[in-house]
C-alpha positions as CSV (number, residue, x, y, z in Angstrom):
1,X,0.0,-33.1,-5.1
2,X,1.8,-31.8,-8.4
3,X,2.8,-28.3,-8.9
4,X,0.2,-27.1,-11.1
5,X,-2.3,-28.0,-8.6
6,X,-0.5,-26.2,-5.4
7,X,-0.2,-22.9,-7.5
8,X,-3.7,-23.1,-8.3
9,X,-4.7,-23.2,-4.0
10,X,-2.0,-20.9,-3.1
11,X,-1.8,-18.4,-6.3
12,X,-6.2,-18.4,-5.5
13,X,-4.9,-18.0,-1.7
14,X,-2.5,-14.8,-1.7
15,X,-5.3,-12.8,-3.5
16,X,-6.1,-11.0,-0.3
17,X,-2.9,-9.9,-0.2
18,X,-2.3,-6.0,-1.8
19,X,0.6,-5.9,-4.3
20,X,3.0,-3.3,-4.9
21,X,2.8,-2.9,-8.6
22,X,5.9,-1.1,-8.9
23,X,9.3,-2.3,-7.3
24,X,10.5,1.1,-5.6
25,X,14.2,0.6,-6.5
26,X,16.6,0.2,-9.7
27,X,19.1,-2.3,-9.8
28,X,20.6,-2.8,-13.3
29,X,21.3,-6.5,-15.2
30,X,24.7,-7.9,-13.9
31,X,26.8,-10.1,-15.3
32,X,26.5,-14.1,-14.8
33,X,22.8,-13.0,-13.3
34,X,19.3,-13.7,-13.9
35,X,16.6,-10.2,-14.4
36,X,16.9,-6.9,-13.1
37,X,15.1,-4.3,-11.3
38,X,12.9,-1.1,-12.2
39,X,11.4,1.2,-10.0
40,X,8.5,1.9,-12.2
41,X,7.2,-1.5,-12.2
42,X,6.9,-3.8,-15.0
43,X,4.5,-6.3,-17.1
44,X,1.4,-7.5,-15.5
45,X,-0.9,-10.3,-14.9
46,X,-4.5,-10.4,-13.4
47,X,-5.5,-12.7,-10.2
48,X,-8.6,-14.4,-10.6
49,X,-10.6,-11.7,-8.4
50,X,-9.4,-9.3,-11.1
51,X,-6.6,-7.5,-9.7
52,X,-3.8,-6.4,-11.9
53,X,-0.2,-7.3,-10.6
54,X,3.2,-7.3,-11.9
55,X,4.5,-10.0,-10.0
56,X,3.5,-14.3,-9.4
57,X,1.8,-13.6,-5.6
58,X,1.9,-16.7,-3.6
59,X,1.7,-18.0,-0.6
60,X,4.5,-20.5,0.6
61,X,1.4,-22.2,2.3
62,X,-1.9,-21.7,3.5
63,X,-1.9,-24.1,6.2
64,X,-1.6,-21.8,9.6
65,X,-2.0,-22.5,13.2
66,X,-3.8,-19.1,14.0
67,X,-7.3,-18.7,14.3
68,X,-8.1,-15.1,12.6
69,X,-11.6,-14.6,12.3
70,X,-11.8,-12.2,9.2
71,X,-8.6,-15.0,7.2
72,X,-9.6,-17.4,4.4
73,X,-7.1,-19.7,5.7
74,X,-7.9,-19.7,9.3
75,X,-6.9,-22.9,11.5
76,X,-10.9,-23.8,12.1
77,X,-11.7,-23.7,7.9
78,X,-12.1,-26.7,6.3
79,X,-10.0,-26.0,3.4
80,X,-7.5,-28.2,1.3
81,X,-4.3,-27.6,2.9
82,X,-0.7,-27.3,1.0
83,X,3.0,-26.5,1.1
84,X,5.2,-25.5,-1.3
85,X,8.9,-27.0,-1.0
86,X,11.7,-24.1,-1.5
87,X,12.6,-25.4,-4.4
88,X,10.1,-26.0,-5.8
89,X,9.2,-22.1,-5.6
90,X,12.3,-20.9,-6.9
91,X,12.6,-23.2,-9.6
92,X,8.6,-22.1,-10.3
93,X,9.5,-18.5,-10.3
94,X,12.5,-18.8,-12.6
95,X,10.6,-20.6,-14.8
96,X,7.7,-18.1,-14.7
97,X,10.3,-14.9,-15.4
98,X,12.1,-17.0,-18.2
99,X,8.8,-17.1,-20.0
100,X,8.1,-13.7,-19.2
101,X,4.5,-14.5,-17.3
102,X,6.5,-12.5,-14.1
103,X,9.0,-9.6,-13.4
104,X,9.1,-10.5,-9.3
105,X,7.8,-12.3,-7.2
106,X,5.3,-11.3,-4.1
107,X,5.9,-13.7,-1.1
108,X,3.5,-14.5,1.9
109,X,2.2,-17.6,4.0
110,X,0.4,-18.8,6.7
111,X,1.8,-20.0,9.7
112,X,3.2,-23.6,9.6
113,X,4.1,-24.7,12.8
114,X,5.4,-21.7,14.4
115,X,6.7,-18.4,13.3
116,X,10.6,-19.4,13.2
117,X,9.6,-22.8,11.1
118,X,7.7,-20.5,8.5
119,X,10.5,-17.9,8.0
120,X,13.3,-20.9,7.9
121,X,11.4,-22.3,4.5
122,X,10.8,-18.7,3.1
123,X,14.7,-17.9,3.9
124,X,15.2,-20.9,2.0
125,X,13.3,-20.1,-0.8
126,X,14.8,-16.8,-1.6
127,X,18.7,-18.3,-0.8
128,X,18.1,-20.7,-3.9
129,X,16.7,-17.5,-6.0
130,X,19.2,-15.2,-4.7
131,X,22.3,-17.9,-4.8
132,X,22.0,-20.5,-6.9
133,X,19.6,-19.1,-9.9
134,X,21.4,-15.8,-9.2
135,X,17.9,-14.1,-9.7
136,X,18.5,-10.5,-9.8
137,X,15.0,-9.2,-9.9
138,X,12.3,-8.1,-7.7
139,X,11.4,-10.1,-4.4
140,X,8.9,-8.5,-2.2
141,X,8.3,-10.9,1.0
142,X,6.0,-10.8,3.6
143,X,7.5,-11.5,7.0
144,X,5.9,-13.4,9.6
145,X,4.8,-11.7,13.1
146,X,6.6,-13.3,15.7
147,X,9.8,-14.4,13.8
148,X,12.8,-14.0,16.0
149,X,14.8,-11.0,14.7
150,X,18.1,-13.0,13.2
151,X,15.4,-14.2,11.0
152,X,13.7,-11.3,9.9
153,X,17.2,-9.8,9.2
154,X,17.9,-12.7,6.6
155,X,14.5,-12.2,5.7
156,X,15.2,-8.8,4.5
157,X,18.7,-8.8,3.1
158,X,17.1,-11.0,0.7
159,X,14.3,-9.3,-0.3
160,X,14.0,-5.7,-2.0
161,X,10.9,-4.9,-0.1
162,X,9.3,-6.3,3.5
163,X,5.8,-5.6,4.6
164,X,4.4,-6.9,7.9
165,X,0.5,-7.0,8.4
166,X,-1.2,-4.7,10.7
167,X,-4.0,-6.4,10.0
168,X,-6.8,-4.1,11.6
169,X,-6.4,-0.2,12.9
170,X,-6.4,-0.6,16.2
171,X,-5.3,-3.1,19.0
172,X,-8.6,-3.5,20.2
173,X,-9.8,-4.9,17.1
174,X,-6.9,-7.1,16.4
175,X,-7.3,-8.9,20.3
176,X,-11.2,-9.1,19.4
177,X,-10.5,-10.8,15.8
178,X,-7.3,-12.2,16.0
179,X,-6.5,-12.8,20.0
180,X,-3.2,-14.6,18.8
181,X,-1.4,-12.1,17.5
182,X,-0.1,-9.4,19.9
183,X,0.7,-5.5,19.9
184,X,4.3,-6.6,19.9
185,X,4.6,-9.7,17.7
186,X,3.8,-6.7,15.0
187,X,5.4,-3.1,16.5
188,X,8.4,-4.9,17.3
189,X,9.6,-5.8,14.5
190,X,8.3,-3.3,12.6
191,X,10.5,-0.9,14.5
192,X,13.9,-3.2,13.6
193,X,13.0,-3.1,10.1
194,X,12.8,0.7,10.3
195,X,16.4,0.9,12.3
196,X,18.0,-2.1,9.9
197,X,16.6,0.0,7.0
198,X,18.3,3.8,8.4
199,X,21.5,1.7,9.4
200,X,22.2,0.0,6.0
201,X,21.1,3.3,4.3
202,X,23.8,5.3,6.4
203,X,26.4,2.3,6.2
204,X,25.8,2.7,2.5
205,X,26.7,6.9,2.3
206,X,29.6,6.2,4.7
207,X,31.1,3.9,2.5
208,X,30.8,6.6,-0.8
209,X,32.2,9.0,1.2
210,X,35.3,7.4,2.8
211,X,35.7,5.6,-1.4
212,X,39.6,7.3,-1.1
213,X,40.1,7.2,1.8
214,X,39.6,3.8,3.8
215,X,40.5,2.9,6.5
216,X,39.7,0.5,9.0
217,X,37.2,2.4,10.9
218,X,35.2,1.5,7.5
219,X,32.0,0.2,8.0
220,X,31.4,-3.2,6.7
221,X,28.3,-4.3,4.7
222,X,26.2,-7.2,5.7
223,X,26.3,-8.6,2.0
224,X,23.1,-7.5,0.0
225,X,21.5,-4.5,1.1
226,X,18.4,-5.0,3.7
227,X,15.2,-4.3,2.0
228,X,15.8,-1.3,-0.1
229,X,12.6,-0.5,-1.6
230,X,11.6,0.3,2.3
231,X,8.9,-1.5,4.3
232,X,5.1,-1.5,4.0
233,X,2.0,-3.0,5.7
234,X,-1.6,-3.6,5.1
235,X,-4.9,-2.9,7.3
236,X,-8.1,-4.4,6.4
237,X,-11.2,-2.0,6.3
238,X,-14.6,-2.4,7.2
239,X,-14.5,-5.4,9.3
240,X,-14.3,-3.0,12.9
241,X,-15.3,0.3,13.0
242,X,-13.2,2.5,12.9
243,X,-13.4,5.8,11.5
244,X,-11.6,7.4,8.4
245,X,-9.9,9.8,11.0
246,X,-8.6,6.8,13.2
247,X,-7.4,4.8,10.4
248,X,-5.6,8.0,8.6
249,X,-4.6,9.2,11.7
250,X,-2.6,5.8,12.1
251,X,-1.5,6.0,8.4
252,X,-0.1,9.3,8.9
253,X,1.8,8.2,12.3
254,X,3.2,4.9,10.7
255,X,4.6,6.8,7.8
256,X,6.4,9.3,10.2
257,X,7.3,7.1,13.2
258,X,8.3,3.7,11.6
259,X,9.2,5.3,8.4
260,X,6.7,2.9,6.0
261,X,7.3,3.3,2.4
262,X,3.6,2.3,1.8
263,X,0.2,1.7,3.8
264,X,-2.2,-0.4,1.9
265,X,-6.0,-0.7,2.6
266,X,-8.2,-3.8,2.1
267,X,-11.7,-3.7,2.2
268,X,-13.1,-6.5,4.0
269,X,-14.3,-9.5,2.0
270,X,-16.7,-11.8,3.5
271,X,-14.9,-14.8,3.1
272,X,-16.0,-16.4,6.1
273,X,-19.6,-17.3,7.4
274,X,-21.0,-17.8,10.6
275,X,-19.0,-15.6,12.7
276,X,-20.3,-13.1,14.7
277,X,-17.3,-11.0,15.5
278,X,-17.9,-10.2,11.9
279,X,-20.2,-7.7,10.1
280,X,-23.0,-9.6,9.1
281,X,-23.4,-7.8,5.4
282,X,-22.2,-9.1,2.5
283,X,-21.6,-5.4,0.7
284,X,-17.7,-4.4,0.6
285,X,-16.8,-1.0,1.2
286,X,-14.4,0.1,-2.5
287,X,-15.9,3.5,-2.3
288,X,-14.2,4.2,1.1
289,X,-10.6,2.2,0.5
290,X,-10.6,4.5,-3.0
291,X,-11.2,7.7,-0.8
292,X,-8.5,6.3,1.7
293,X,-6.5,5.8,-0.7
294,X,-6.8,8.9,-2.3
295,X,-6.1,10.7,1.2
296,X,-3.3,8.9,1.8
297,X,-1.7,10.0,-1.6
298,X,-2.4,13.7,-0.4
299,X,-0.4,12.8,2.6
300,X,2.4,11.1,0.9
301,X,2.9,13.8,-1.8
302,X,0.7,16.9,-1.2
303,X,2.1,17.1,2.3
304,X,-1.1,17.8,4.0
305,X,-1.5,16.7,7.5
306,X,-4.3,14.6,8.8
307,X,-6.0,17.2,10.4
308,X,-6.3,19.4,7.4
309,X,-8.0,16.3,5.3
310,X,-10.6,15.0,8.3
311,X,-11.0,15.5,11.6
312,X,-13.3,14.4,14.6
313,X,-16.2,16.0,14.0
314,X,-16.7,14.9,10.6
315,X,-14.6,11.1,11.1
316,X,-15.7,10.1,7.8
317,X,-14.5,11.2,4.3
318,X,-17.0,12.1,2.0
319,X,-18.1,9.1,-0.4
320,X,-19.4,11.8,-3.8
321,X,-16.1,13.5,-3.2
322,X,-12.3,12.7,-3.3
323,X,-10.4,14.7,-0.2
324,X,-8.8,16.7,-1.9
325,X,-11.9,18.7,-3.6
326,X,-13.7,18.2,-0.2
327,X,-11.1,20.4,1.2
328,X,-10.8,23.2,-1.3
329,X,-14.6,23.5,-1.0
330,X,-13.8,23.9,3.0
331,X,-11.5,26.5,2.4
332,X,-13.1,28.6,-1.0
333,X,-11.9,31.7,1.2
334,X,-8.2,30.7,-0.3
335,X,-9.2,30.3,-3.9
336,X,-9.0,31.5,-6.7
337,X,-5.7,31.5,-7.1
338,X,-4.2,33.6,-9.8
339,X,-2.4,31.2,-11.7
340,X,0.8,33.5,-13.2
341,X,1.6,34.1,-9.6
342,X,0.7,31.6,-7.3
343,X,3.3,29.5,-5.2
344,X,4.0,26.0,-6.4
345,X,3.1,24.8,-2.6
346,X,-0.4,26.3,-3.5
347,X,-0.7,25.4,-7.1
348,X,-0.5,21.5,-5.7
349,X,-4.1,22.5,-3.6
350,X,-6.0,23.4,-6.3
351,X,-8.1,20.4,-7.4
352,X,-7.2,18.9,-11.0
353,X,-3.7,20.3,-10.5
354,X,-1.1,17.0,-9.8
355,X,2.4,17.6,-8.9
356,X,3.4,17.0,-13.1
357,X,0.8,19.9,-13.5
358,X,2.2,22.0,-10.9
359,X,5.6,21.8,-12.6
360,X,4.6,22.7,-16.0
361,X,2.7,25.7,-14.9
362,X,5.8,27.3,-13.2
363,X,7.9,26.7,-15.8
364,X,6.0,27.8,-18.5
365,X,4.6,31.4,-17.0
366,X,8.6,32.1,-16.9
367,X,7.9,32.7,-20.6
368,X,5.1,34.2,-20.8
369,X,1.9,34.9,-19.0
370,X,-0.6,31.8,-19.0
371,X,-4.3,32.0,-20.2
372,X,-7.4,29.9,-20.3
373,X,-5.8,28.1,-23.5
374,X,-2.4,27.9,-22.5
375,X,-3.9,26.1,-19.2
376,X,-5.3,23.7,-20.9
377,X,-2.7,22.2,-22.5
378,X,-0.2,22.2,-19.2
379,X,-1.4,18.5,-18.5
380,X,-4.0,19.5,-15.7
381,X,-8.0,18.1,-15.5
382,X,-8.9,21.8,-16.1
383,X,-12.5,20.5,-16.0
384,X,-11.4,20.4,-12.2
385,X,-9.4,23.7,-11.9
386,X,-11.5,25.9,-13.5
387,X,-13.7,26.5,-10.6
388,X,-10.7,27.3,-8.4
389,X,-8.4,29.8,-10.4
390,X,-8.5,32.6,-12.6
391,X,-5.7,33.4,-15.7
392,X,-4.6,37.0,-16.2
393,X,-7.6,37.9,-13.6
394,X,-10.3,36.0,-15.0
395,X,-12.3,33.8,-13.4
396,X,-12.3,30.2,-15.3
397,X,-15.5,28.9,-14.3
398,X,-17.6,31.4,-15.7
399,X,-21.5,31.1,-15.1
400,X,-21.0,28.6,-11.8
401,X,-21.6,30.6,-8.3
402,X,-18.3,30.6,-6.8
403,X,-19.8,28.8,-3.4
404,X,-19.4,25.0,-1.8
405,X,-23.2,24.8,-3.1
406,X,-22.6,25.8,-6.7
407,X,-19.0,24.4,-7.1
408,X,-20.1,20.7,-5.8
409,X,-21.6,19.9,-8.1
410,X,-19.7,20.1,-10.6
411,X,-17.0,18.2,-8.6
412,X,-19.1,14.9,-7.8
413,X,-18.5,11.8,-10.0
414,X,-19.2,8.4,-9.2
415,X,-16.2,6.1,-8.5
416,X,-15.5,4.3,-11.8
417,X,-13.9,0.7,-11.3
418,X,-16.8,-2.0,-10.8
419,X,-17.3,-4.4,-8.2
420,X,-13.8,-6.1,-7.0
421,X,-13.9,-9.5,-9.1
422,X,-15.8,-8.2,-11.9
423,X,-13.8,-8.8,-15.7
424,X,-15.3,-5.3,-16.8
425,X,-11.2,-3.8,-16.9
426,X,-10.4,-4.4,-20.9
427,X,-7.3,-7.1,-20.9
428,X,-5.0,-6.5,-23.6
429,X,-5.2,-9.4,-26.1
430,X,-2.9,-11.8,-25.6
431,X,-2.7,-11.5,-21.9
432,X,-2.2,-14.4,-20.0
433,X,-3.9,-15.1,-16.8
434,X,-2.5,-17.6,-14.4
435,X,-5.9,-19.5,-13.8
436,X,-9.6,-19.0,-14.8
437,X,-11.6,-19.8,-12.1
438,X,-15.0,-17.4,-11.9
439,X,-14.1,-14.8,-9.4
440,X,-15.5,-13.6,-6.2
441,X,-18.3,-11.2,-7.1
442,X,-19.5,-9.1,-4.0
443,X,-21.2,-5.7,-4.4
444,X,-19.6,-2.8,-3.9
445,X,-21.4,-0.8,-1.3
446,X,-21.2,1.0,2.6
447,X,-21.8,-1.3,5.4
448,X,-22.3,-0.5,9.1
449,X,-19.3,-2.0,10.8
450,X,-20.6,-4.1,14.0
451,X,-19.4,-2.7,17.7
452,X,-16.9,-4.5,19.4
453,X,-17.8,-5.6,23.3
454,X,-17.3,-3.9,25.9
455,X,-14.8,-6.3,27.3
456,X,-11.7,-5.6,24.0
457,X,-12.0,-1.9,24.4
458,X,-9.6,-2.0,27.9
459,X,-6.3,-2.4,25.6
460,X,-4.5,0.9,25.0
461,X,-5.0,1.8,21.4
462,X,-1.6,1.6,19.2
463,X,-3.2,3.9,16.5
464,X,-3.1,6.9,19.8
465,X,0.3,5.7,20.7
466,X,2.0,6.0,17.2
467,X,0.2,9.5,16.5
468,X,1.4,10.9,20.0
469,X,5.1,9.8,18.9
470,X,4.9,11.2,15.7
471,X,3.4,14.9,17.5
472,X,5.9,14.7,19.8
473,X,8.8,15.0,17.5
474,X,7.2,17.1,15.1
475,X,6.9,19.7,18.2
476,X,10.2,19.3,19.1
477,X,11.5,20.0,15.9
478,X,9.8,23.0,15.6
C-alpha cells in the first residue's frame, strides 16, 4: 500500500483523538534546524469530521490487539489494517511542514503486538524527526499504556507534550468496556510522567542558578528536556454514566494530584454496532462536553473548586446555562458588585467578565471612576454583566427583577457549533483539507447512558482515590 493511501486510513483513524491546538511552550528557530515552536499555536487544517487542528494527527497504526468496546479500531472490527514505517512518517511530516499544510505533528496508535513493540516504532519515528531532519517544531505524542518506563522516558524527551488516555471516568467503566487495560497500566505511568516532568523542571532552575558557579555537584541534563509543554489525557463522555460531578470531580483531582496540563472530553460517538455494553442511541452528547468544558476552564483559571460549580445533589450541569452563570444565579445574595471597588478575585465571578476583562477594569478605575459607557468598552460581554453589577451605584440591568427567575432568562442561549461533522464553520478560502471524505454526521442531543452490571461495580473507583489525595494535601496545607 502507497503512502497516500495509509494517510488516508490512519489520518481518517486518529480523528477521535482531541488535539491540543496550541503547543504550550516557546522554543525559538536554531541554527542548522528545521521549525520552531509557539505557545499560542499556529496555522490550521480541518479533519474530515470537521475539527479544526493545527497539527497532521495520525496514528502510527490502527492495527491493535485490544478489544475496546467503545474503539473504531478494536481487535474484533473488520477494518483494513495498516502501519506506517518510521520513516516513512518523518519524512511525511517534513514534507507536510515544508509546504506549510502542518506546524506539528499529533502522534497516537493502536497496539501492534504489545505495548513495548508499539513505543519502539514511535521512538523511532520521532529520533529521525528529532536527529536526522533536525525538526525543531511541535511533537505531541500519545504514549502507550503499559509501555515499560525506559520507554516512556524516551518517549517524552522527544516530544514537547505526552498525554496518556484515561479513556473512561472511572475504573469500573474501563474493566466493563475495556477489561484489558488495567488501573495501573494508566496511573502508573501517569504518575512518572508527573515526577520526570517536576525533576527536569527543577534540574532546569538548578542549573540557572549554579550558571557561575559550577561545580561538580551540578546536575546533569538528560539531553532534550522531557515533555515540556506538560502532560494531558482524554475521557470519553456519555458512553457510562457517570455524572458531571464524578467526572469533574476526577478532572479537578488529576489536575492537582498528577499535575495534568490539560483534561480533554470526548463525547461518545457510536462508531460501533451491535454491542450491548454500549448505549444503544445514536444521539451524542456536545451540549454536555461544551458545559464540561466550560467548567473545567473555571477550574483551570477562575480557581473555583468543584464543589462550588456542582455538587451531589444536583450531579448534572445545567444544559441552557454555562456554569459559571448557573452559579452567580445560586449565589445573587453576593451580587451586585460595585464595579469601582470590587476585588479583582470577585470581578472574575461576575458572568461576561474574563480574566482580560478583569484586568482592564482595575486598571482603568485607577484613573477615574467607571460608568455604564466606560464598561462597555473594557472588552467584557456587558450584555452578560449587566445583570450582576452596578457603576457609580447604579444598577446596569435596569427593568429586569434582580431574582434567579428574572435574570435567567436573559442568560440562556442555545449552544452555537452544529452537529460534530457538519461543514457549517466558514473555511477560509484557500484552505486545504487533507482528504474529502463525507463526514460522520450524528445529531447532537442528550442520551441516557446505559447501567453497568452489578458484577464491574466491586473495583474501587480511581476517580474517589485521586479526589481523596488531592483533599488530603489541600488540608494539610492549610
Amino acid at each position: 500500500m502507497n503512502i497516500a493511501d495509509k494517510l488516508e486510513i490512519l489520518g481518517d483513524a486518529a480523528k477521535y483523538d482531541v488535539a491540543c491546538t496550541s503547543s504550550g511552550c516557546d522554543r525559538n528557530a536554531e541554527m542548522g534546524k528545521l521549525g520552531n515552536a509557539v505557545a499560542a499555536g499556529c496555522c490550521h487544517s480541518f479533519t474530515p469530521d470537521g475539527r479544526c487542528v493545527s497539527l497532521l494527527k495520525v496514528l502510527f497504526t490502527n492495527s491493535c490487539i485490544y478489544d475496546c468496546a467503545y474503539c473504531v479500531n478494536r481487535v474484533s472490527n473488520e477494518t483494513p489494517r495498516v502501519a506506517f514505517k518510521p520513516r516513512e512518517l518523518a519524512d511525511l511530516t517534513i514534507d507536510f511542514y515544508r509546504r506549510n499544510y502542518i506546524e506539528g505533528l499529533f502522534l497516537s496508535s493502536g497496539v501492534l503486538k504489545n505495548p513495548d513493540y508499539t513505543t519502539e516504532l514511535m521512538i523511532e519515528t520521532l529520533r529521525i524527526l528529532r536527529e536526522e531532519h533536525q525538526f525543531n517544531g511541535y511533537i505531541h505524542a500519545k504514549a502507550i499504556p503499559g509501555a515499560s518506563p525506559e520507554l516512556t522516558d524516551r518517549l517524552g524527551r522527544l516530544c514537547d507534550r505526552i498525554s496518556l488516555n484515561l479513556e473512561l471516568p472511572s475504573q469500573k467503566s474501563l474493566s466493563y468496556l475495556a477489561p484489558d487495560k488495567g488501573k495501573q497500566d494508566l496511573i502508573s505511568p501517569m504518575k512518572q510522567i508527573r515526577d520526570s516532568i517536576r525533576e527536569d523542571k527543577d534540574t532546569q532552575a538548578l542549573m540557572k542558578k549554579q550558571t557561575h558557579y559550577i561545580t561538580k555537584a551540578t546536575p546533569k541534563r538528560k539531553g532534550r528536556a522531557f515533555a515540556p509543554a506538560g502532560q494531558s489525557t482524554q475521557m470519553i463522555i456519555g458512553a457510562t454514566p457517570e455524572s458531571d460531578y464524578e467526572i469533574l470531580r476526577l478532572t479537578g483531582s488529576l489536575y492537582k494530584v498528577l499535575g495534568m496540563k490539560r483534561v480533554f472530553f470526548s463525547a461518545y460517538l457510536p462508531v460501533n454496532q451491535g454491542d450491548h455494553r454500549l448505549p444503544t442511541s445514536q444521539k451524542v452528547q456536545l451540549d454536555r462536553e461544551h458545559r464540561l468544558y466550560q467548567a473545567d476552564w473555571l477550574l483551570r483559571f477562575y480557581k473555583y473548586d468543584v464543589e462550588e460549580i456542582i455538587g451531589p445533589d444536583a450531579p448534572f450541569l445545567d444544559p441552557q446555562l454555562d456554569p459559571k452563570a448557573n452559579w452567580a444565579l445560586n449565589h445573587l445574595d453576593l451580587f451586585p458588585l460595585e464595579i469601582n471597588k470590587a476585588s479583582y478575585e470577585s470581578l472574575l465571578r461576575v458572568p461576561g467578565i474574563g480574566v482580560r476583562g478583569a484586568r482592564y477594569i482595575m486598571k482603568a478605575r485607577k484613573e477615574r471612576a467607571l460608568g455604564e459607557d466606560e464598561v462597555k468598552k473594557l472588552g467584557i460581554a456587558f450584555k452578560r454583566a449587566r445583570y450582576f453589577i452596578t457603576c457609580n451605584g447604579t444598577y446596569t440591568g435596569k427593568g429586569t427583577p434582580f431574582t434567579p427567575e428574572g435574570i435567567r432568562p436573559h442568560l440562556v442561549a442555545p449552544i452555537k457549533g452544529g452537529e460534530r461533522g457538519s461543514r457549517s464553520k466558514k473555511v477560509i478560502p484557500g484552505q486545504m483539507s487533507l482528504f474529502e471524505e463525507e463526514p460522520l454526521t450524528v445529531q447532537a442531543e442528550s442520551i441516557t447512558p446505559p447501567k453497568l452490571p452489578a458484577s464491574s461495580l466491586a473495583a474501587p473507583d480511581w476517580g474517589a482515590q485521586l479526589y481523596w489525595q488531592a483533599e488530603t494535601a489541600k488540608r494539610s496545607r492549610s
